[in-house]
gemmi code that builds the backbone of each chain (N, CA, C; Angstrom):
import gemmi

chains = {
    "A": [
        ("UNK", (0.838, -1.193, 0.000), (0.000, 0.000, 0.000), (0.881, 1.254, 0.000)),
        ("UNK", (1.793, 1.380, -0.870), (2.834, 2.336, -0.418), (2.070, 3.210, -1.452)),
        ("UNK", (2.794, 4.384, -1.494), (2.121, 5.918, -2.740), (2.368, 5.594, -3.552)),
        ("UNK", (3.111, 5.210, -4.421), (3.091, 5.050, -5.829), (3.512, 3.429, -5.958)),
        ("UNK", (3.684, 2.925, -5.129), (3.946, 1.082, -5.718), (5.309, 0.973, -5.982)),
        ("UNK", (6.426, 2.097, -5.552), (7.694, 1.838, -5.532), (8.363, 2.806, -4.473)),
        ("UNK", (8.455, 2.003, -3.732), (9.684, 2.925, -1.951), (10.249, 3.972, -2.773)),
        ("UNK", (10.807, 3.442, -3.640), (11.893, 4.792, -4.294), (11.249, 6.324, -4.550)),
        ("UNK", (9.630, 5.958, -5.257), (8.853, 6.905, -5.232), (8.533, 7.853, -3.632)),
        ("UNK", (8.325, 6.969, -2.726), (7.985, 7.073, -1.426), (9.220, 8.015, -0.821)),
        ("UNK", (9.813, 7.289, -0.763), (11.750, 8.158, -0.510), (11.301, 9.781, -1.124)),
        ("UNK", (11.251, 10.140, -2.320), (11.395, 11.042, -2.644), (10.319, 11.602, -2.658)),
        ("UNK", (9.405, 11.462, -2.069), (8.338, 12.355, -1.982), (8.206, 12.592, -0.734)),
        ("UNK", (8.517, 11.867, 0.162), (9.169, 12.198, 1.543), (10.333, 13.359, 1.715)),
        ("UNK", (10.941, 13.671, 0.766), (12.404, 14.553, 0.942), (11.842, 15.664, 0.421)),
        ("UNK", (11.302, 15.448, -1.151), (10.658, 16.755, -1.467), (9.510, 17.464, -0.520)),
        ("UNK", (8.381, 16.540, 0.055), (7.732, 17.789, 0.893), (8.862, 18.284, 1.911)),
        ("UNK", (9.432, 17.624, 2.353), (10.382, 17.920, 3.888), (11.089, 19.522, 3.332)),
        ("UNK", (11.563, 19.502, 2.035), (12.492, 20.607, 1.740), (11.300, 21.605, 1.882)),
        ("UNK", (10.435, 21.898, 0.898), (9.169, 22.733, 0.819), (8.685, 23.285, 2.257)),
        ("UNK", (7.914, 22.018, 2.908), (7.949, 22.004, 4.509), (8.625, 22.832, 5.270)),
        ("UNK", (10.058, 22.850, 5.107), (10.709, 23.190, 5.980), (11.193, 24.726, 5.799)),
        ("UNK", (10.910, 24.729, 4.485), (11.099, 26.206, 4.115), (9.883, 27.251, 4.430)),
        ("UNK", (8.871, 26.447, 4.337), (7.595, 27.409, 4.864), (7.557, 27.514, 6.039)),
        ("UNK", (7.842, 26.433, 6.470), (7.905, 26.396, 8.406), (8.881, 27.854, 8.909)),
        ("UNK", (10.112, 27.582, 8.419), (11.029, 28.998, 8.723), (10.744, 30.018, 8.193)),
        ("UNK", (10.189, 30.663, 7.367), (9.189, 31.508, 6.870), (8.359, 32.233, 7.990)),
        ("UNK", (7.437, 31.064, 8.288), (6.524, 31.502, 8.834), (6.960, 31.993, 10.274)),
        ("UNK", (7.896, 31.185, 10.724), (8.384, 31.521, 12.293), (9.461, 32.948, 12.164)),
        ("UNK", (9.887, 33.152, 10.853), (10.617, 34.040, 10.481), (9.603, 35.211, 10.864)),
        ("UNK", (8.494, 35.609, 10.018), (7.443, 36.609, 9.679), (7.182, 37.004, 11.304)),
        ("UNK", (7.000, 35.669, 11.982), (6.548, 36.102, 13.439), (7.266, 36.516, 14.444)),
        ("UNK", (8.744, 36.335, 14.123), (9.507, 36.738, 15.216), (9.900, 38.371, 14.684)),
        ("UNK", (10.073, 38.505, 13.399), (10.399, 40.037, 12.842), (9.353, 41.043, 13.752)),
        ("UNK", (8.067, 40.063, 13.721), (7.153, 41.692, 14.314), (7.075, 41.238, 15.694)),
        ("UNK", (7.468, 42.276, 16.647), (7.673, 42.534, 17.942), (6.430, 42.180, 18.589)),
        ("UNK", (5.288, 42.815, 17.909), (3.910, 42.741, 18.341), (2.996, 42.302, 17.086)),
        ("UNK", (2.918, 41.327, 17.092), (2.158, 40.816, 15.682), (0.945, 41.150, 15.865)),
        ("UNK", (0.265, 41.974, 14.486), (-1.301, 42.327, 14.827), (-2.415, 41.622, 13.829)),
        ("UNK", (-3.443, 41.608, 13.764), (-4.247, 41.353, 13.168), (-4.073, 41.603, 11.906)),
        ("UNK", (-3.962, 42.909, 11.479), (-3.581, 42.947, 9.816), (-2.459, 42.795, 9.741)),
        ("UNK", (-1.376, 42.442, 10.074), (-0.247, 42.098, 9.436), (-0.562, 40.722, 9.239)),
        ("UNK", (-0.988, 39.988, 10.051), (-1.442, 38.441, 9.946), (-2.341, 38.596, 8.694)),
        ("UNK", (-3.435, 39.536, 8.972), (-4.428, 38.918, 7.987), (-3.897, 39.273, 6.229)),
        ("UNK", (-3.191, 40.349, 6.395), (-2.212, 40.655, 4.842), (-1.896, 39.938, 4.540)),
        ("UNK", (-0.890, 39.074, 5.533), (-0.170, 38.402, 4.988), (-0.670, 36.964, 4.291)),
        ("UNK", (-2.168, 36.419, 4.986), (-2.997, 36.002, 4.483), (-3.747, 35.975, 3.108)),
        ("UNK", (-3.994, 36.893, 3.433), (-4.738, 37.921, 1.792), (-4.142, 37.451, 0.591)),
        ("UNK", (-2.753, 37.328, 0.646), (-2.061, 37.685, -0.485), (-2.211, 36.115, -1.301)),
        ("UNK", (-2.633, 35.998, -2.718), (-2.780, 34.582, -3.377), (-1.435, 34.062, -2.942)),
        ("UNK", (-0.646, 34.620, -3.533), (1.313, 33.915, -3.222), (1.105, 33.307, -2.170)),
        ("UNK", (0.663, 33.670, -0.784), (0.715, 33.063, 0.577), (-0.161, 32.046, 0.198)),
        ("UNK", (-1.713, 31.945, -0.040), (-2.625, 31.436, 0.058), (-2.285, 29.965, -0.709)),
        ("UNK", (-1.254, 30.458, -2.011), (-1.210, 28.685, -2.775), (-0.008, 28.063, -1.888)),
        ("UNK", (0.579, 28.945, -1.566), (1.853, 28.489, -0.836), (1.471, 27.540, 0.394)),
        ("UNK", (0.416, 28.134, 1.174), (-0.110, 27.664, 2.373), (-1.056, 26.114, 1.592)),
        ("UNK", (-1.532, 26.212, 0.942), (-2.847, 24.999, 0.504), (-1.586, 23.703, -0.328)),
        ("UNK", (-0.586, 24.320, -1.114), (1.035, 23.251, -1.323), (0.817, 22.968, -0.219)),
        ("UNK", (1.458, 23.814, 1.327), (1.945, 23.302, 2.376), (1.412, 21.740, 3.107)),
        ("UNK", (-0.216, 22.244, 2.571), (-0.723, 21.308, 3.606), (-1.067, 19.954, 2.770)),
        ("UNK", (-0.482, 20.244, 1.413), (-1.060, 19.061, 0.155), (0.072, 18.312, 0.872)),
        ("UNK", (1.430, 19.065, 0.900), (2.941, 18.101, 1.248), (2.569, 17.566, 2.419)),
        ("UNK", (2.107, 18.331, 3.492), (1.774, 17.492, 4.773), (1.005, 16.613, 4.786)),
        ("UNK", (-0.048, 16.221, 4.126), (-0.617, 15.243, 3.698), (0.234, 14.065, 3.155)),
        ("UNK", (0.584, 14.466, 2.426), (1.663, 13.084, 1.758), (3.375, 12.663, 2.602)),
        ("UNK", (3.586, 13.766, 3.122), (4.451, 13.414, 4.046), (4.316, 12.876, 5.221)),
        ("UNK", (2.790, 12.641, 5.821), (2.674, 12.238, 6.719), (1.832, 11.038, 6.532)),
        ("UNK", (1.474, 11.246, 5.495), (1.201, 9.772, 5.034), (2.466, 8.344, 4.663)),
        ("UNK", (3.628, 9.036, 4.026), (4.765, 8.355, 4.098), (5.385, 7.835, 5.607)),
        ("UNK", (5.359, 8.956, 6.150), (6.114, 8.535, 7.524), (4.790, 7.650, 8.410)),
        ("UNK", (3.536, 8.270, 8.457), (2.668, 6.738, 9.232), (2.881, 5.469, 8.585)),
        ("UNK", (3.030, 5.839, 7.599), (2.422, 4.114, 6.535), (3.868, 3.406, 7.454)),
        ("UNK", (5.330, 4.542, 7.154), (6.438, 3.480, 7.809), (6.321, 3.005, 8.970)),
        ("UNK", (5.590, 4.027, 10.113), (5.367, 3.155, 11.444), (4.645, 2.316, 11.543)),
        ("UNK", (3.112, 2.648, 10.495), (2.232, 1.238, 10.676), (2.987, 0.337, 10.575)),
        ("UNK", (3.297, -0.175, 9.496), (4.594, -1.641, 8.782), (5.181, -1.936, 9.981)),
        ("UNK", (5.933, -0.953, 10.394), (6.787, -1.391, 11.520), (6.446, -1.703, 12.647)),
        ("UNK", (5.376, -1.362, 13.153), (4.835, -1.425, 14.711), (3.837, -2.416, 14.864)),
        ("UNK", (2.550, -1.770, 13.538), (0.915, -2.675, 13.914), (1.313, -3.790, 13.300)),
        ("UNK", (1.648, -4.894, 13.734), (1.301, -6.434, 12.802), (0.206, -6.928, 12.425)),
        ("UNK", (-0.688, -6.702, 12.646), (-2.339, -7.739, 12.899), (-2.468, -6.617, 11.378)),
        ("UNK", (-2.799, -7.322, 10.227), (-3.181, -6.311, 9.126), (-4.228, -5.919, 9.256)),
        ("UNK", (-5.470, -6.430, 9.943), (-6.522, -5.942, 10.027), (-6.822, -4.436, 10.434)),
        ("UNK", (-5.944, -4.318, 12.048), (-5.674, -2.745, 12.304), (-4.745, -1.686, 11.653)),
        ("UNK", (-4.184, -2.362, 11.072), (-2.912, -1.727, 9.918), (-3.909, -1.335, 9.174)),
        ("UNK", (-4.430, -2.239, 8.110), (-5.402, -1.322, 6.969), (-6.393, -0.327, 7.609)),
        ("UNK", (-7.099, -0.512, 8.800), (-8.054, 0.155, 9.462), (-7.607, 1.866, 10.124)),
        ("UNK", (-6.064, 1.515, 10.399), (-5.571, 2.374, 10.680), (-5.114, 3.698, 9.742)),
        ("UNK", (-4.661, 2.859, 8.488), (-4.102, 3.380, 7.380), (-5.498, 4.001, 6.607)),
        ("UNK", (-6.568, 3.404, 6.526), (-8.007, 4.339, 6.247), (-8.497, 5.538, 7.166)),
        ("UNK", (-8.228, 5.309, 8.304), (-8.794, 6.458, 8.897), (-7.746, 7.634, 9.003)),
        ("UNK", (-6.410, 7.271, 8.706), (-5.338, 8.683, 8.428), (-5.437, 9.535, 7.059)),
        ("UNK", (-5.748, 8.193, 5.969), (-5.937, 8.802, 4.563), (-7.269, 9.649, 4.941)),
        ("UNK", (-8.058, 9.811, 5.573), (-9.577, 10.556, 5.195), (-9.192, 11.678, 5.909)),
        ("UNK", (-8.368, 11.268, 7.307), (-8.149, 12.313, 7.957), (-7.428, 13.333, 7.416)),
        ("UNK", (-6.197, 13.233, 6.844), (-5.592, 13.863, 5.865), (-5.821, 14.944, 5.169)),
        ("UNK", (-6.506, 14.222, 4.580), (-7.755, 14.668, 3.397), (-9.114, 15.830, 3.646)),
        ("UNK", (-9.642, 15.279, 4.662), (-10.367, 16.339, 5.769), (-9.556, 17.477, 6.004)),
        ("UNK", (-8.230, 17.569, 6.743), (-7.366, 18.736, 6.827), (-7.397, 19.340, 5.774)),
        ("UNK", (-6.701, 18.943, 4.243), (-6.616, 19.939, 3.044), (-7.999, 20.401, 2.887)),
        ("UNK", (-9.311, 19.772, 2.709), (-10.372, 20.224, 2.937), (-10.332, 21.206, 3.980)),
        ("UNK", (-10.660, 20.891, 4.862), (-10.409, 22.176, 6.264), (-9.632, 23.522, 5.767)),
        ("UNK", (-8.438, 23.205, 5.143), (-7.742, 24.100, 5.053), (-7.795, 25.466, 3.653)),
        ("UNK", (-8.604, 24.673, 2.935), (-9.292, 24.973, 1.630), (-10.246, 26.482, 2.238)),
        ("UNK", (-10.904, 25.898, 3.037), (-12.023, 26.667, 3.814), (-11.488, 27.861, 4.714)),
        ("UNK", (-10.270, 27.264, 5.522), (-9.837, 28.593, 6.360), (-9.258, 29.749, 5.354)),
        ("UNK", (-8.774, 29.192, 4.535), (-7.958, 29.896, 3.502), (-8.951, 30.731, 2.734)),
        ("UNK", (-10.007, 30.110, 1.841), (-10.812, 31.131, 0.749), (-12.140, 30.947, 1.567)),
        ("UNK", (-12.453, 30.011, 2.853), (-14.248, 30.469, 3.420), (-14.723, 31.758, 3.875)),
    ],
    "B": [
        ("UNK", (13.985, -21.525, 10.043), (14.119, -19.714, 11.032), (14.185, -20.560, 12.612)),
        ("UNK", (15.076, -20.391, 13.588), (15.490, -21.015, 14.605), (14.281, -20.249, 15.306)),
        ("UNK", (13.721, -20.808, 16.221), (12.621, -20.440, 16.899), (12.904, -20.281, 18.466)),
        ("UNK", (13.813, -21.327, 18.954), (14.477, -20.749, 20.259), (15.309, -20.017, 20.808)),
        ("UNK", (15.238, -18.929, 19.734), (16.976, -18.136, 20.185), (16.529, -17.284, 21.197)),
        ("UNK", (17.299, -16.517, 21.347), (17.359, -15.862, 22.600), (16.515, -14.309, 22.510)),
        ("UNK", (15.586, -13.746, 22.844), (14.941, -12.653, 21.890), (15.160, -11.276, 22.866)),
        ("UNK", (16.112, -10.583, 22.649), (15.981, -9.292, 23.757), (15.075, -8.140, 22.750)),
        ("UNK", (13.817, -7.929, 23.770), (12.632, -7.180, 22.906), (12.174, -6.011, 23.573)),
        ("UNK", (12.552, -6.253, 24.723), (12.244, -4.989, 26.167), (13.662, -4.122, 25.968)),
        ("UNK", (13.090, -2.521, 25.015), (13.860, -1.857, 24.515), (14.350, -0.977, 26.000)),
        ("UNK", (13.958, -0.996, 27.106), (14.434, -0.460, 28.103), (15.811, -1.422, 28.354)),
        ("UNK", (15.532, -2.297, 28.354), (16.903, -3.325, 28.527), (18.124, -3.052, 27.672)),
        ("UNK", (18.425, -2.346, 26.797), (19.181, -1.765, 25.755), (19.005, -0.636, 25.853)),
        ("UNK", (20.851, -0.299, 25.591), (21.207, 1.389, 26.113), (21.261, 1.627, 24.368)),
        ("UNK", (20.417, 2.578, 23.885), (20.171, 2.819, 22.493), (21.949, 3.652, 22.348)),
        ("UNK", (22.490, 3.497, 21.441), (23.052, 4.378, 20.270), (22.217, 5.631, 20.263)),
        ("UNK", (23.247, 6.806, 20.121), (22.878, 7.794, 19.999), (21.850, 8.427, 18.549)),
        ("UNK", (22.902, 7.471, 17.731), (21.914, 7.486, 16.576), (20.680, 7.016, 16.314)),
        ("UNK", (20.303, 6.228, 16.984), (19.125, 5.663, 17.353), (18.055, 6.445, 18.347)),
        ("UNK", (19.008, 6.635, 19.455), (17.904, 7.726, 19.568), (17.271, 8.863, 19.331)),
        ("UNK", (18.312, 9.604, 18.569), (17.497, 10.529, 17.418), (16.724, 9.952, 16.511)),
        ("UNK", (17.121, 8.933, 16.391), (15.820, 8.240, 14.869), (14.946, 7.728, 15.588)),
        ("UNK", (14.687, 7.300, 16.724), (13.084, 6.991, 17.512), (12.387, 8.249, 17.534)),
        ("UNK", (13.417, 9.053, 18.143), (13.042, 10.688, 18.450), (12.235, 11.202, 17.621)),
        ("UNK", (12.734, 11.138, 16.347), (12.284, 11.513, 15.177), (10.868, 11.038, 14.885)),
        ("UNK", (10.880, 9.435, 15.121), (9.161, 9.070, 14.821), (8.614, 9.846, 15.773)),
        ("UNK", (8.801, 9.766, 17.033), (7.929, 10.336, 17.880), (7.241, 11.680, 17.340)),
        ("UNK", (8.125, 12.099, 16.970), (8.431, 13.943, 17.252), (7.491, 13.815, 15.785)),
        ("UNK", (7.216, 13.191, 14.932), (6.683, 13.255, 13.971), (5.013, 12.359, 14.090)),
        ("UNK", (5.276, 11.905, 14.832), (3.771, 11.397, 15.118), (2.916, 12.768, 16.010)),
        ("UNK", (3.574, 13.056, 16.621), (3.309, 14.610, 18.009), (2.916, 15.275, 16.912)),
        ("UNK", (3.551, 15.723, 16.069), (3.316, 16.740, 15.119), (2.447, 16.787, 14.040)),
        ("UNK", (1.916, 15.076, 13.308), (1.113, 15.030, 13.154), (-0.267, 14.854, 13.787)),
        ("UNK", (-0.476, 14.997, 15.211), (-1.683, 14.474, 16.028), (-1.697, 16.234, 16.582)),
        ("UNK", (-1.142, 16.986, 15.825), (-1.186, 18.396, 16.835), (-1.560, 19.231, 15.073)),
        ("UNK", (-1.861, 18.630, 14.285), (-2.144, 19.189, 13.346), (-3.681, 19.825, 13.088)),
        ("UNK", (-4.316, 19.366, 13.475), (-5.956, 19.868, 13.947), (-5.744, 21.199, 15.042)),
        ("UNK", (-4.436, 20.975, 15.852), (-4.574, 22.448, 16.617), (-3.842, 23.728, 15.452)),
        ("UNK", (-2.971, 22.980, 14.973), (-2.910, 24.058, 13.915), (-3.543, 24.603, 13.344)),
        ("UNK", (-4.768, 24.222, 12.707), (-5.545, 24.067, 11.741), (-6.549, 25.197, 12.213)),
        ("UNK", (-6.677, 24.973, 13.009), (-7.783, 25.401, 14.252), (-7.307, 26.970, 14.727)),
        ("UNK", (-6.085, 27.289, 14.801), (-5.423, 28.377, 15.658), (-5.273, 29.247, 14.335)),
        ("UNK", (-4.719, 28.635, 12.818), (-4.933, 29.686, 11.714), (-6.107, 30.077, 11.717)),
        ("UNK", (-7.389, 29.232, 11.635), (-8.490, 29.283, 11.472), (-9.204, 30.849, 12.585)),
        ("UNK", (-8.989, 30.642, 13.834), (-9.728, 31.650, 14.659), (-9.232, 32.593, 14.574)),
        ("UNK", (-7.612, 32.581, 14.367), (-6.643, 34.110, 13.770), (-7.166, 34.955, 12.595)),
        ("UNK", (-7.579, 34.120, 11.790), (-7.919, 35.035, 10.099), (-9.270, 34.997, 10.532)),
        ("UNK", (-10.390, 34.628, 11.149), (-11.493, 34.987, 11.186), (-11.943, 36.263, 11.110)),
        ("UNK", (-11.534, 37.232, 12.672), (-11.913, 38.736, 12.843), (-10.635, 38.976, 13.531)),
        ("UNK", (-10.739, 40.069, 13.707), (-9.567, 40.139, 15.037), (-10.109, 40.197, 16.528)),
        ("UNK", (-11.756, 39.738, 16.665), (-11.297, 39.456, 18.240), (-10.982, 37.864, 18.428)),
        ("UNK", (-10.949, 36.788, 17.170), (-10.946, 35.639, 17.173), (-8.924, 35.912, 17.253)),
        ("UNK", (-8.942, 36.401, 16.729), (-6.759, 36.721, 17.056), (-6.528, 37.377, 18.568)),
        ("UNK", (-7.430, 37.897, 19.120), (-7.215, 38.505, 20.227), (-7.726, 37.015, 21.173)),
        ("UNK", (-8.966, 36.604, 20.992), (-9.003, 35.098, 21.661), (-7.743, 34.420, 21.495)),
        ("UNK", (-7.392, 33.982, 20.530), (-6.031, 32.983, 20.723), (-4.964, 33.624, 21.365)),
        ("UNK", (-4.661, 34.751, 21.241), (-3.951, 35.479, 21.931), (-4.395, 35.109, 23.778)),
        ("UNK", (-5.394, 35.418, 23.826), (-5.478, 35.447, 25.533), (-5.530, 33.966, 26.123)),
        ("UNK", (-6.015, 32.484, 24.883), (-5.754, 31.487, 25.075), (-4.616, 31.263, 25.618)),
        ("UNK", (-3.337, 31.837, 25.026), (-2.043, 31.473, 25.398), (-1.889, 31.980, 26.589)),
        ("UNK", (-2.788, 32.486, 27.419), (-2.083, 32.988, 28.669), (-2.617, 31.704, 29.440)),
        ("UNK", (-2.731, 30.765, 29.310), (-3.849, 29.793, 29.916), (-2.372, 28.508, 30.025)),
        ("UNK", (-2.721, 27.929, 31.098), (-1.126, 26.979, 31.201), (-1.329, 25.961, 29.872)),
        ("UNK", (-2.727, 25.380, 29.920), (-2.933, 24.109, 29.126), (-2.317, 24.222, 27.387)),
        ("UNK", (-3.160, 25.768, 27.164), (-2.536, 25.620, 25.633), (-1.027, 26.316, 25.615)),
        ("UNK", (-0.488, 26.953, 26.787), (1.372, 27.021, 26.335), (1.406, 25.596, 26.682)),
        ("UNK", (1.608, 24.352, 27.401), (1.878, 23.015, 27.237), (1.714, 22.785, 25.477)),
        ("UNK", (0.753, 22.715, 24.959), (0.594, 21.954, 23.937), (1.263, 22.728, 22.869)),
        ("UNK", (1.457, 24.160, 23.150), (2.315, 25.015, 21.995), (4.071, 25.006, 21.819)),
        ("UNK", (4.190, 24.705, 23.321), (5.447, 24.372, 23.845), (5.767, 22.706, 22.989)),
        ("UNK", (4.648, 22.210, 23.328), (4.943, 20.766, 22.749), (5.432, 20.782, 21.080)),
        ("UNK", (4.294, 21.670, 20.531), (4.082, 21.779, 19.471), (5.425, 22.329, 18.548)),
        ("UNK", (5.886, 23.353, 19.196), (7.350, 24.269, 18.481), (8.387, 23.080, 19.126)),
        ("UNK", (8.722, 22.535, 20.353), (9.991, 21.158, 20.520), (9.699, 20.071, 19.673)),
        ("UNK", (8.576, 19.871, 19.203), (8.329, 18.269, 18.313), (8.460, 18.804, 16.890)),
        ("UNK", (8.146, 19.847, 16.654), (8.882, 20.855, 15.032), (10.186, 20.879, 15.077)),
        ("UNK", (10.773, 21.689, 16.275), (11.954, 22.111, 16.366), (13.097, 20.941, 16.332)),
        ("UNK", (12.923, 19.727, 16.387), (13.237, 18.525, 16.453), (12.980, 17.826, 15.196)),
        ("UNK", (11.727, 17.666, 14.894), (11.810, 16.935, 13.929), (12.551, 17.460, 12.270)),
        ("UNK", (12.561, 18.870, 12.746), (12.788, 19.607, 11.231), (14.281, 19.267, 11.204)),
        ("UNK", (14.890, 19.299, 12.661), (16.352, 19.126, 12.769), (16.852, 17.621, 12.303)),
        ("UNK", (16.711, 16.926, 13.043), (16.976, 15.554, 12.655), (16.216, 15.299, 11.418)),
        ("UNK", (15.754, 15.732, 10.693), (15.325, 15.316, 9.324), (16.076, 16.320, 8.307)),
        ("UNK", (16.808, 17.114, 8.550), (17.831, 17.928, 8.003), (18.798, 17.388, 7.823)),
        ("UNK", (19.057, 16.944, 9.026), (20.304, 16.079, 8.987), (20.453, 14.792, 8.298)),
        ("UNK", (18.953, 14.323, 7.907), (18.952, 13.128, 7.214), (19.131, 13.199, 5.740)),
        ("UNK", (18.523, 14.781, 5.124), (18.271, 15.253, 4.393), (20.236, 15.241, 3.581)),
        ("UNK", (20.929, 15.970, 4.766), (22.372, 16.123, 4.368), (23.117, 15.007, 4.128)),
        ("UNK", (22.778, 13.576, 5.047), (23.509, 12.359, 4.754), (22.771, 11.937, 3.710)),
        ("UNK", (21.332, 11.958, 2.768), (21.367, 11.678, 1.303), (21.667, 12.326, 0.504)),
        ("UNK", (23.094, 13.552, 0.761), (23.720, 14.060, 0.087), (24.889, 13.357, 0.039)),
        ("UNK", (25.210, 12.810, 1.126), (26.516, 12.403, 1.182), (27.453, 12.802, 1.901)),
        ("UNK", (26.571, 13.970, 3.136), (27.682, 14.803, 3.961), (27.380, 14.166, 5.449)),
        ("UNK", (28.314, 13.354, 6.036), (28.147, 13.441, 7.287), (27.705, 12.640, 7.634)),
        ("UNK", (28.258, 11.163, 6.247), (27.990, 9.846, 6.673), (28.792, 9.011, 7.398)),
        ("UNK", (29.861, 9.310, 7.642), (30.495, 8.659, 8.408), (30.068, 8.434, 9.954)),
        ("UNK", (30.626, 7.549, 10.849), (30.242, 7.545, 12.234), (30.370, 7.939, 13.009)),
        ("UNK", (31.487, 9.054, 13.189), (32.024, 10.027, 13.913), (31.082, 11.078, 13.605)),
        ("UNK", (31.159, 11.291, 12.035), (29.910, 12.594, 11.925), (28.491, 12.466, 12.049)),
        ("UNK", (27.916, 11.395, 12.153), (26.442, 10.746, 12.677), (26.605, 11.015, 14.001)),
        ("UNK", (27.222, 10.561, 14.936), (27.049, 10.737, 16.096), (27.463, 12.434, 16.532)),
        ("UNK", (28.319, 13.066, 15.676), (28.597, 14.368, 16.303), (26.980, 15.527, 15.990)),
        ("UNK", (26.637, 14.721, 14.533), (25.403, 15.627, 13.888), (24.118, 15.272, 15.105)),
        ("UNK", (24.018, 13.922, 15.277), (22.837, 13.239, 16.392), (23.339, 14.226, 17.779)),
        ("UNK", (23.949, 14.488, 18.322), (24.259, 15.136, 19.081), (23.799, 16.668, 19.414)),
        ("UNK", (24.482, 17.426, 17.763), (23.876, 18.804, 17.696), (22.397, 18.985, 17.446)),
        ("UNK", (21.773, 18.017, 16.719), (20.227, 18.031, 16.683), (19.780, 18.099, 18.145)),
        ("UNK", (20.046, 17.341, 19.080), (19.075, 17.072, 20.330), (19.647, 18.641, 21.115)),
        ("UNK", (20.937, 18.804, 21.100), (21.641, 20.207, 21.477), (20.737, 21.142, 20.889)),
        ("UNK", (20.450, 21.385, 19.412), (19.747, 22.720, 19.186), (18.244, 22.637, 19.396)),
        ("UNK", (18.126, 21.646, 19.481), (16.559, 21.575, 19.310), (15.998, 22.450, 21.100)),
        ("UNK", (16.588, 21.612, 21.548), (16.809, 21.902, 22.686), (16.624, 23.654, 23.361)),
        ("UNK", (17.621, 24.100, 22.699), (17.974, 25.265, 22.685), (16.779, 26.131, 21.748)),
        ("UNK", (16.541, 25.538, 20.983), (15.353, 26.394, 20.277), (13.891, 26.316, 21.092)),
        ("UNK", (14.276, 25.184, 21.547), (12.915, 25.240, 22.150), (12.524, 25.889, 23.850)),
        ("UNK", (14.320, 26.070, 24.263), (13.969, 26.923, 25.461), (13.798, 28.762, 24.993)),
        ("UNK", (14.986, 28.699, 23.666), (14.419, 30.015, 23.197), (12.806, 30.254, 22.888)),
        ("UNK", (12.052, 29.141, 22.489), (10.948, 29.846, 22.431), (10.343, 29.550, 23.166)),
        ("UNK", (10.332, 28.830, 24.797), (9.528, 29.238, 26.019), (9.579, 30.659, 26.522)),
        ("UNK", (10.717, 30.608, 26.169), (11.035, 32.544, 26.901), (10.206, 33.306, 25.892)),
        ("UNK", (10.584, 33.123, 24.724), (9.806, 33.942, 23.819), (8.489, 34.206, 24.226)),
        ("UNK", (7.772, 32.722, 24.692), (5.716, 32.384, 24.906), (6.001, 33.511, 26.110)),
        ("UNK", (6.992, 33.759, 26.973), (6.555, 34.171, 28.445), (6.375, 35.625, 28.108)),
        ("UNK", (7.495, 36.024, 27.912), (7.494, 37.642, 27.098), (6.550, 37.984, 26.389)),
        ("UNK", (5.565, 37.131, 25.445), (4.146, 37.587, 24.499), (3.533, 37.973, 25.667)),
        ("UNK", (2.798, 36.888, 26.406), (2.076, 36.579, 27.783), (2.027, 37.577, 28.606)),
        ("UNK", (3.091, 37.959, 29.120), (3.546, 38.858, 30.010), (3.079, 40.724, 29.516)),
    ],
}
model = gemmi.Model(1)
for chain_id, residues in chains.items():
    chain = gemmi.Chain(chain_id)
    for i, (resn, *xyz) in enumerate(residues, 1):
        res = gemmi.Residue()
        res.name, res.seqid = resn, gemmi.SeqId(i, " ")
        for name, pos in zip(("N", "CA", "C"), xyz):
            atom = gemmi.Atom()
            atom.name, atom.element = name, gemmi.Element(name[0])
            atom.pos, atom.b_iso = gemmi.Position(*pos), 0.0
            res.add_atom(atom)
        chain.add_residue(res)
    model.add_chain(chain)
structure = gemmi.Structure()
structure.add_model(model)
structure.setup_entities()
């Protein structure tokens, strides 16, 4: 049940969100430590802006798939009984999925 | 497959490698971070609403329960981004050796560390 039916695929789609990831992550902690007193419209500007907005809805597409890579490796590794493995591995994919949804909404609702 | 060998499985009984314990660290710190993703979700969400929904999260944080989980939230980032940097650099090819695994496993738990007491002080100073 891996993402594309080859680890190798998995590997690198694991590294690529991580780079992306990690660059928005410092970004964002960047933006917040610059303002002394962070206010409402500087937040919400910075919001506003499409650039942020696709940047932010990427963010959470990669977190989706990156965290789908890294559970799927602990399921394998930890749950044995496949029954709770697949059961487990369904209710993260929806959950996932629900978030970019969710996030769809905070972003343009 | 020999069926009577000897099975040491009680990971307390074993003094982990340093490298190892950054790479447990790492699942952890990445499971935390994904199960704290709904508070994320949630805290952009009441921020961009109005601004008294930014002024609510704001006065949330003066509350012990959510600095715990924000505190949690920036050490299980601040960690995982590190040790996955570092993993990031040895599939370059830098800092595969065993001397430099264990010196890099080292500075991860060192900065993380450090970032994450920098940003308790930081939460107290907003708060305050």
């Amino acid at each position: 049940m891996s993402l594309g039916g080859t680890g190798l695929r998995d590997w690198l789609v694991q590294r690529y969100t991580a780079v992306f990831l990690g660059i928005y992550t410092l970004f964002l902690v960047g933006f917040v430590l610059m303002h002394n007193e962070l206010t409402y419209e500087d937040w919400l500007a910075l919001f506003a802006s499409p650039f942020m907005q696709i940047c932010t809805l990427f963010a959470l597409v990669c977190v989706a798939f990156h965290a789908w890579v890294g559970l799927w490796t602990v399921l394998t590794d930890y749950v044995k009984p496949l029954f709770l493995r697949y059961l487990l591995e369904g209710v993260i994919i929806f959950t996932l999925f629900g978030y970019v949804v969710w996030g769809i909404f905070v972003l343009w609702g | 497959m020999q069926t009577k060998r000897p099975r040491n499985i009680n990971p307390l009984s074993i003094s982990l490698p340093i490298g190892a314990l950054v790479s447990i660290t790492h699942r952890l710190s990445g499971i935390l971070v994904f199960l704290l993703i709904p508070f994320f979700l949630w805290a952009l969400q009441i921020s961009l609403v109005s601004p008294e929904g930014f002024n609510v999260l704001k006065d949330y944080l003066q509350s012990p329960l959510y600095k715990i989980v924000v505190i949690l939230a920036a050490a299980g980032l601040a960690f995982h981004l590190l040790a996955g940097l570092r993993h990031l650099l040895m599939d370059l090819h830098i800092g595969e050796s065993l001397t430099a695994g264990r010196l890099s496993a080292r500075l991860v738990i060192l900065l993380s560390l450090l970032l994450t007491i920098y940003f308790v002080y930081k939460l107290g100073s907003v708060a305050l």
